[in-house]
C-alpha positions in Angstrom: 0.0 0.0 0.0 3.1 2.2 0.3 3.7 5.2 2.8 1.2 5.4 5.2 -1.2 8.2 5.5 -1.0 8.2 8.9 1.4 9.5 11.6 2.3 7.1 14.3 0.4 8.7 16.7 -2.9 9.4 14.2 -2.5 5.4 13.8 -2.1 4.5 17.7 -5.0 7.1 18.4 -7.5 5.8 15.9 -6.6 2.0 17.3 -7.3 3.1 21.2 -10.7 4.9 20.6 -14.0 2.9 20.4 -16.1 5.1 18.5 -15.8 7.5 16.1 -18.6 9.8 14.3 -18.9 8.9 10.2 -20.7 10.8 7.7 -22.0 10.2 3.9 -23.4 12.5 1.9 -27.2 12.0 0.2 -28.4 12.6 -2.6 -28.9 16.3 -1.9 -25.1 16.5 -0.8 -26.7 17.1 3.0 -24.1 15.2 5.5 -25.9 12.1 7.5 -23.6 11.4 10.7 -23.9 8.8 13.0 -21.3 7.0 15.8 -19.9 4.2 14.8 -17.5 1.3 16.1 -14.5 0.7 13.5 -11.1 -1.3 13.3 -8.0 0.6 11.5 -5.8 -2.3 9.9 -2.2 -3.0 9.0 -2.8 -1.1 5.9 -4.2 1.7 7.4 -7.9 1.2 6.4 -10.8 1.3 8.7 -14.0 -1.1 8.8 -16.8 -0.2 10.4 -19.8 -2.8 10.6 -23.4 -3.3 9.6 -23.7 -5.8 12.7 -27.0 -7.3 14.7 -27.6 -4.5 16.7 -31.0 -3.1 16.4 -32.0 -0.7 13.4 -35.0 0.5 12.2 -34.9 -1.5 8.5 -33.6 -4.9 8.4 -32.4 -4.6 5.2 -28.8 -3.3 5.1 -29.1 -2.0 1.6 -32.1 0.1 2.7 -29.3 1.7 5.2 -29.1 5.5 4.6 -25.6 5.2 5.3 -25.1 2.2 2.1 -27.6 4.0 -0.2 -25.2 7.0 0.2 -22.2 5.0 -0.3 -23.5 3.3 -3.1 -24.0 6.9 -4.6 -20.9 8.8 -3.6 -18.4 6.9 -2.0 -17.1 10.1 -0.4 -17.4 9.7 3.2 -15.7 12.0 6.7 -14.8 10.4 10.1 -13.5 11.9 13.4 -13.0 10.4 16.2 -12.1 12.6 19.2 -11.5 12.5 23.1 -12.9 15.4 25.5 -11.4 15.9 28.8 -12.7 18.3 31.7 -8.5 18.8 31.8 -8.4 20.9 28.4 -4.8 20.3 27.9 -6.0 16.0 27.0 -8.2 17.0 23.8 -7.5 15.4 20.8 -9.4 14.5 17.7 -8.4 12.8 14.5 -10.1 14.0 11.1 -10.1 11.9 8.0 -11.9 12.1 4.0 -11.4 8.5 2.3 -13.7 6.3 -0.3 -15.7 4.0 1.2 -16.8 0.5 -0.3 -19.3 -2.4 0.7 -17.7 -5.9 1.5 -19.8 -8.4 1.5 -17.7 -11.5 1.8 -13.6 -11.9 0.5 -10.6 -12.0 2.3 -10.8 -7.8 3.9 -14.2 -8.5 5.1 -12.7 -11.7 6.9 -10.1 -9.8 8.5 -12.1 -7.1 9.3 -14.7 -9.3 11.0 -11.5 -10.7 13.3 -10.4 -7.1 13.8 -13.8 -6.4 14.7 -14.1 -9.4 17.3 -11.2 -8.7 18.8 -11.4 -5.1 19.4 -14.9 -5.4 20.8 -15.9 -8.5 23.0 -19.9 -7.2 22.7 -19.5 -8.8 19.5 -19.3 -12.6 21.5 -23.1 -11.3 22.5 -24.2 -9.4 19.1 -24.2 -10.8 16.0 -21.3 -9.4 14.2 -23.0 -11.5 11.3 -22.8 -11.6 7.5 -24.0 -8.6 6.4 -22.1 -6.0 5.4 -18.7 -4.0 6.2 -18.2 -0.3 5.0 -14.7 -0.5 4.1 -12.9 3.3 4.3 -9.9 4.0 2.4 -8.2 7.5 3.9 -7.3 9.7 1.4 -6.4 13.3 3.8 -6.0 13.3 7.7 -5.6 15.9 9.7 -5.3 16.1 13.3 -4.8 18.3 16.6 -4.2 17.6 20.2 -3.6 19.7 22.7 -0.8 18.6 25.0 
């Protein structure tokens, strides 16, 4: 995959937080933002799951989220940390093309990623529906100490 687009500590950040907030655009270019749980691999991508919790349409491709990918694969993440103690803010801002994996080799991985990050997932269904694949393509980020 070559250099990374990460810095180490972008990388180490991103891989110690357990949500992060991820948008999509629809099909009037309004964002549509919702927390998420996500994995950041070897390669520097991030997977975030269509999993067995509870949603209002069963259907993953009726997702607002997939339709929008499925439209424009454009998609914004940030994951951040707020402190009372000002001086331990940080966030981490990235822009990247997202895909749908549906089965294959990354949506294996991504499924033990998953697993291993989050041990909810012995309780909910981590399941075969979808991943939302994210491939950064800018980071930026800030922290205050």
């Amino acid at each position: 995959m070559g250099e990374s687009i990460f810095t180490d500590w972008e990388a180490r950040f991103l891989r110690e937080q357990p949500v992060a907030r991820f948008a999509t655009l629809d099909e009037m270019g309004q964002p549509h933002v919702l927390p998420i749980v996500f994995v950041l691999d070897e390669h520097h991508q991030l997977f975030t799951p269509i999993d067995g919790k509870k949603k209002r349409l069963q259907d993953a491709y009726r997702l607002r989220r997939v339709r929008n990918i499925q439209r424009n694969p454009v998609v914004g993440l940030v994951c951040d940390v707020y402190h009372d103690d000002w001086s331990q803010l940080a966030w981490v801002k990235l822009q990247g093309q997202a895909d749908l994996l549906e089965s294959g080799g990354p949506f294996k991985l991504a499924q033990q990623l998953l697993r291993a990050k989050y041990p909810q997932y012995a309780q909910t269904a981590l399941g075969d529906q979808l991943i939302i694949r994210i491939r950064p393509t800018k980071v930026t980020s800030w922290q205050a100490g």
